[in-house]
Each structure stands twice: as C-alpha cells, then as structure tokens.
C-alpha positions as CSV (number, residue, x, y, z in Angstrom):
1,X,76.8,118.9,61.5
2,X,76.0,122.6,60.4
3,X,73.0,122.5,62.5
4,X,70.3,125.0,61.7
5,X,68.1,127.3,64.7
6,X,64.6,125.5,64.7
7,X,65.0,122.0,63.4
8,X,64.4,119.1,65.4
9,X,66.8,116.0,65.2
10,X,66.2,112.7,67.5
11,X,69.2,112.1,70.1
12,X,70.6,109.7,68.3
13,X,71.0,111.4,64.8
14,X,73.0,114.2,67.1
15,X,75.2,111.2,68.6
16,X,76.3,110.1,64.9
17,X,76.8,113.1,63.9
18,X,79.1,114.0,66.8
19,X,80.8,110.7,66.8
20,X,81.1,110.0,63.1
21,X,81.7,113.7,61.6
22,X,82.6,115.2,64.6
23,X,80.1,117.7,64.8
24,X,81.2,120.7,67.8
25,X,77.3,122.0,67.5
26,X,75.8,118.1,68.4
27,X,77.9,118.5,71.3
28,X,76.6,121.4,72.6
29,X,73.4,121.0,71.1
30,X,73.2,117.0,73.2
31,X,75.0,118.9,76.3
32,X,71.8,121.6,76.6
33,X,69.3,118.7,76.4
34,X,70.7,116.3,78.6
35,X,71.5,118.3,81.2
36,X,69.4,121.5,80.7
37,X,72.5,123.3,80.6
38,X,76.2,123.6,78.7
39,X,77.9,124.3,82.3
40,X,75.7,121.4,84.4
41,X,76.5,119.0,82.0
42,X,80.3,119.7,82.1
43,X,80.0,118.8,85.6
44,X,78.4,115.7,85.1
45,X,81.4,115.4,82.4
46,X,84.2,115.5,85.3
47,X,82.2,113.9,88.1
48,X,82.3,110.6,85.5
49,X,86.1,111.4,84.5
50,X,86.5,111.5,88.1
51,X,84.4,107.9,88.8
52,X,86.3,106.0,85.6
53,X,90.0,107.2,87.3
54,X,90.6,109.8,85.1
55,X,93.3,111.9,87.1
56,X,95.0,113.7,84.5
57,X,91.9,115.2,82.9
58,X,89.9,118.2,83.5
59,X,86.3,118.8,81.2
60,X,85.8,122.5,80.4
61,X,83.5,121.7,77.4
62,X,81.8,119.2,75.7
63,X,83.3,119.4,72.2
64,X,86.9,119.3,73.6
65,X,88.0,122.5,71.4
66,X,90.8,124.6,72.9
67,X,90.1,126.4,76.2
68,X,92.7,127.3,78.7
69,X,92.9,124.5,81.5
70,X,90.8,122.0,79.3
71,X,93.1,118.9,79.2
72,X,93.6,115.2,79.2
73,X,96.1,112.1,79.1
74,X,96.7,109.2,76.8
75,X,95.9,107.0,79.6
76,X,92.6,108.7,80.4
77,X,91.1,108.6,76.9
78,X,92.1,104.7,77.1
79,X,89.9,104.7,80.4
80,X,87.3,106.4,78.9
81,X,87.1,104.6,75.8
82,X,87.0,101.0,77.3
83,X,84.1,102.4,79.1
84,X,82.2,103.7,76.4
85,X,82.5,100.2,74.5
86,X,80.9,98.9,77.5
87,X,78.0,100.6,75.8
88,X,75.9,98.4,73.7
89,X,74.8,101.9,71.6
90,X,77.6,104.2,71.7
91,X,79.9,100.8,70.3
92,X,77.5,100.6,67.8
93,X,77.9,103.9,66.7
94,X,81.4,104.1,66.7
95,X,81.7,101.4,64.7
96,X,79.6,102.6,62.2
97,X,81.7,103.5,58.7
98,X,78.5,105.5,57.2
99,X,74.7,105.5,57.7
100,X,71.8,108.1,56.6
101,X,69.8,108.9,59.8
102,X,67.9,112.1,60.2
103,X,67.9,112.9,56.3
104,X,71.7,113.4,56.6
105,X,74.6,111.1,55.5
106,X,77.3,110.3,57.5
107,X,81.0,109.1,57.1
108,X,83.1,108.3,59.4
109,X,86.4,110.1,59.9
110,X,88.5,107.2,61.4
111,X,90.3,105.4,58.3
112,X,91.1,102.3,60.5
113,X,87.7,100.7,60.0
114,X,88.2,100.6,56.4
115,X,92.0,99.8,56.9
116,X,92.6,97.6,60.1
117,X,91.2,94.2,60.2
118,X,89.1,93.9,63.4
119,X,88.7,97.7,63.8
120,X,85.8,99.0,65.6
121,X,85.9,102.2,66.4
122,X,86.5,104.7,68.2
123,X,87.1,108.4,67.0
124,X,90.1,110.7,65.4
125,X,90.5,114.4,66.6
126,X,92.4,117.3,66.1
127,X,93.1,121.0,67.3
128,X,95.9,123.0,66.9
129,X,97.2,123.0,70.3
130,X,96.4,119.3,70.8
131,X,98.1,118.2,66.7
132,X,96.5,114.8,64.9
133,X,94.5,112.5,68.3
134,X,93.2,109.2,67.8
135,X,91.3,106.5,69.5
136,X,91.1,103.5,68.3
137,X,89.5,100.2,68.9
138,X,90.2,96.6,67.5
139,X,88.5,93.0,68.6
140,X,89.9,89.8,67.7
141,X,89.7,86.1,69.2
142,X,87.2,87.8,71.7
143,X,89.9,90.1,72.8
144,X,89.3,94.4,72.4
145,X,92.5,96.7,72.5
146,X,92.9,100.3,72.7
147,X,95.5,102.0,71.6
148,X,95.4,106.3,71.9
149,X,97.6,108.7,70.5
150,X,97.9,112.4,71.2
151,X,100.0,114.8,68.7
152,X,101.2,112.0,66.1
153,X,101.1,113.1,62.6
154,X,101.5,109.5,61.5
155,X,98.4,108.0,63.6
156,X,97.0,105.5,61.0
157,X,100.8,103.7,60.7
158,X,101.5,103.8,65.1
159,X,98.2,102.6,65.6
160,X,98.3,99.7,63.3
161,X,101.9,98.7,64.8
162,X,100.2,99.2,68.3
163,X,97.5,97.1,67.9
164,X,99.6,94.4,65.9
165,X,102.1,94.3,69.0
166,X,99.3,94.0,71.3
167,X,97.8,91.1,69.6
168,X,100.6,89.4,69.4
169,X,102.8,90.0,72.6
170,X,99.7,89.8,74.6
171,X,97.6,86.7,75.5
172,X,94.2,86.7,77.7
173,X,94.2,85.1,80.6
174,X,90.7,84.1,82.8
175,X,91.4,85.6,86.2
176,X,88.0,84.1,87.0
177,X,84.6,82.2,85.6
178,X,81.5,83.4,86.6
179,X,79.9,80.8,88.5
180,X,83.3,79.0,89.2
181,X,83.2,77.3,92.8
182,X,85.5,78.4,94.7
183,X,85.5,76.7,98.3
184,X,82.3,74.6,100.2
185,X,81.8,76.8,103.6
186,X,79.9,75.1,106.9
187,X,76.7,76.6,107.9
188,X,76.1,76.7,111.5
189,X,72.4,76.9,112.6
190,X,70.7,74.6,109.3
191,X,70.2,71.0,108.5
192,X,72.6,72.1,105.5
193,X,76.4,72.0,106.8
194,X,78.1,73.3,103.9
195,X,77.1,76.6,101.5
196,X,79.0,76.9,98.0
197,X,80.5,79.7,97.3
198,X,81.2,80.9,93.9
199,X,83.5,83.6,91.7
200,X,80.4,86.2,90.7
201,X,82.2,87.5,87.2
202,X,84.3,86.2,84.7
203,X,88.0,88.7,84.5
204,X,90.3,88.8,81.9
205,X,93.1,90.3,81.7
206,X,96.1,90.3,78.6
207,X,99.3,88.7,79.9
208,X,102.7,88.8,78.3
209,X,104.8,85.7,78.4
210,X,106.2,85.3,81.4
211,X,104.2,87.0,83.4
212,X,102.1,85.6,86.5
213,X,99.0,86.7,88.6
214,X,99.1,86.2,92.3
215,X,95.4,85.6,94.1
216,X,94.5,86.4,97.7
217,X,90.9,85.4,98.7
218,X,89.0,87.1,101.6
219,X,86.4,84.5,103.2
220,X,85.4,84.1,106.4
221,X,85.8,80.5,108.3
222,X,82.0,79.8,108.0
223,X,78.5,81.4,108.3
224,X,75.6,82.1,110.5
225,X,72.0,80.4,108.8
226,X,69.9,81.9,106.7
227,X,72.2,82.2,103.3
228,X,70.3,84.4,100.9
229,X,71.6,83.1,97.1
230,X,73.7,86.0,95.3
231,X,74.9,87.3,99.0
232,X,78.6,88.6,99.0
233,X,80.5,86.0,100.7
234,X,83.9,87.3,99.9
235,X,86.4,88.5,97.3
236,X,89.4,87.4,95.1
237,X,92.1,90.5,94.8
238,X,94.7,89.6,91.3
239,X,97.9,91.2,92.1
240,X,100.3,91.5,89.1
241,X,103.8,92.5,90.7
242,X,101.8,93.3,93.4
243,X,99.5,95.6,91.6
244,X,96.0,95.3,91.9
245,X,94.4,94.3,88.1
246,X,91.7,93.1,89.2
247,X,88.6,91.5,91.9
248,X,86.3,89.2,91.8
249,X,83.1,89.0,94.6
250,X,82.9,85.6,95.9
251,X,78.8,85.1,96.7
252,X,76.7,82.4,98.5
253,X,75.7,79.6,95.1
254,X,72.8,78.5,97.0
255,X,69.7,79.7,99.6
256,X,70.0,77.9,102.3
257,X,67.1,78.7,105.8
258,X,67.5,78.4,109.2
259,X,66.9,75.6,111.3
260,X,65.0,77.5,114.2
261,X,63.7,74.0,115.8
262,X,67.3,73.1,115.9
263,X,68.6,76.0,117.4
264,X,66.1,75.9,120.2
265,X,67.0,72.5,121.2
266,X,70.3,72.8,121.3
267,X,70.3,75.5,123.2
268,X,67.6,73.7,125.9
269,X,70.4,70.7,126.2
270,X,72.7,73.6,126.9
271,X,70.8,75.5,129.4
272,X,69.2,72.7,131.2
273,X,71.8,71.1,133.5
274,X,72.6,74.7,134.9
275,X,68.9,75.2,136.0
276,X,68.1,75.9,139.8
C-alpha cells in the first residue's frame, strides 16, 4: 500500500488494501492496532488456525512472507477461507474487483473475478519459496466452492477446471432443515404429554453420485417438566463412510411449565396408603 509514517487510514481502507493489492505494510500496520502488538497478534493468528482445525499450519507473521518455520497446507487455506466467507465484510471485500477508499484506488489481483463466472473472491499470493498460491471462491445455484493451489504456475487454468469439476460432479444435499421436526417426546410432570423436538440448523453438504449419508440421533426416551423453548434436546451426527461431515442440535420446539398441583397429588395417592 506504500504506506507513509504519520497518516491516518480507517481499518477498513487497510483491509482493501491488504486483501485487494496485497499490501505487507496493512498487515502489520492492522496487526499493531488490533492487537497492540506484531507478536500478540500472531498468537491470536494460531490460537484461530488452531480453533478452525488448521493442523498443518504454523503463523509466524501476519503478511505470510518467508520466515523459517512459517508454513501452511492446501487443506488449511481451504479451512480458513470457508471461514472467512462466513464473514459478511471480509466476503465483501474479497469480492471486490476495484474501489477508491481512503483517497487510494484499488484493483484486485485475482483475475478470476473478471474471468470465472460466479467468482467471488478470495486472494492470489506469491513468494519465492512458496511459487504462484491462489485461493479462490465461486457461488452458483446457492452452492460456494473453494478450490486452493500452492506452487502452480498455471493457477488461473487449474482453478477454472477445479471449480468446473466441482460444479458438476458435485450436488448439495440437505443434511438437515432448520426447524425440521424430528420426533414428538412425552413430558412427564405437565398437562402437556408430548414436547416437539426439532433439527436447530439447516446442513449441506456436496455429494457425488452415488454417494450416501448415514444418520444417528442422540435423544433421550422423554423429559422431566419444565421444557425451556431453544433447549438442547439432542443431536443428529452425518457419517459419510463413517466419517463425521457433519451435526445437527436437536432442541425442545416449544415451552412447555410444570404441573406442580399435579405432581403433589400424585405423589399424596402414592404416599397415602403406606401411612401409619
């Protein structure tokens, strides 16, 4: 971004400018304000590499220049990217083929947007060590793929035959519908006898043909009045040849109070014949 000592620039003109024209000094220049410090924020960096399942990387810096033990995986950039589109501003951004923000004009570096029909991000890099890296992003029929390439001279060409065979060898399947019921369960101690309960997300996942998802669902026989609305009441695990790809919480659908009055009595019928 050639930034200068002294000027001041609002957070997000630094994030275009690292994102779109992959500015090293907006890295280290968001780093230091975030996090007060280069170093601190490099271990925020792996604690979230660490949370998203990252197991192949270790952070050293923020820019992702070469440093000795710095390092990542296809796989993990694919992790990390899904997550950062899960962010309303950063997909925004990424997405972005130019903009003037901050009194500077940016363009941005990754030729798919203007080349790959459904192309929405995410970002090209390149060292010497690492050769020609590429993330890239592409949403169709509601569906997003990412495809990641480290060290391939010929990105733009492998990543449109990536995300061409993805579209096509791949359809998406609803593992579950928010709001789905899913079983009626009895209620013991209400004037209510049965509780819904329902599938608390909706799950996708892309399925090649052929290809078939095994369910297992954790819920208890029945439940003890009061049933708070939104309660965890359970959980659906998808197994794909016996991988896990996915769960779903099953919660309570309704509110449902305790019949104290109830209780009482049936417990005095109980306990009176034994009296003495």
């Amino acid at each position: 971004m050639y930034l200068r000592e002294g000027e001041r620039l609002s957070l997000e003109t630094l994030m275009y400018g690292l994102l779109l024209a992959s500015g090293n000094d907006a890295a280290l220049a968001v780093a230091g304000h975030c996090a007060g410090s280069v170093d601190v924020f490099v271990e925020e960096m792996n604690r979230t590499a660490a949370r998203l399942g990252m197991t192949g990387t270790k952070f050293l810096n923020p820019s992702g220049l070469t440093e000795e033990g710095h390092m990542s995986t296809a796989l993990d950039m694919a992790k990390l990217a899904a997550a950062c589109m899960r962010e309303e501003r950063i997909a925004k951004i990424v997405a972005t083929r130019s903009v003037t923000v901050g009194g500077r004009t940016f363009t941005n570096h990754n030729k798919l947007l203007w080349r790959y029909d459904g192309c929405v991000g995410m970002k090209t890099g390149y060292t010497e060590r690492a050769g020609r890296t590429l993330i890239s992003c592409a949403r169709r029929d509601g569906r997003l793929l990412v495809a990641v390439t480290l060290n391939a001279p010929d990105d733009w060409n492998d990543h449109t035959k990536m995300l061409d065979y993805g579209f096509s060898a791949y359809t998406e399947a609803v593992l579950s519908q928010e709001g789905t019921v899913q079983a009626r369960q009895p209620v013991l101690g209400s004037l209510l006898s049965f509780v819904t309960v329902e599938e608390r997300d909706t799950l996708r996942y892309p399925l090649k043909e052929g290809e078939e998802v095994r369910r297992e669902v954790s819920l208890v026989r029945w439940t003890q009045a009061p049933v708070i609305r939104g309660q965890t009441a359970g959980t659906i695990t998808f197994y794909l040849n016996d991988r896990v790809i996915g769960k779903c919480p099953l919660v309570y659908g309704d509110t449902v109070q305790a019949n104290v009055v109830r209780e009482r009595n049936f417990l005095q019928r109980f306990i009176k014949p034994f009296k003495f």
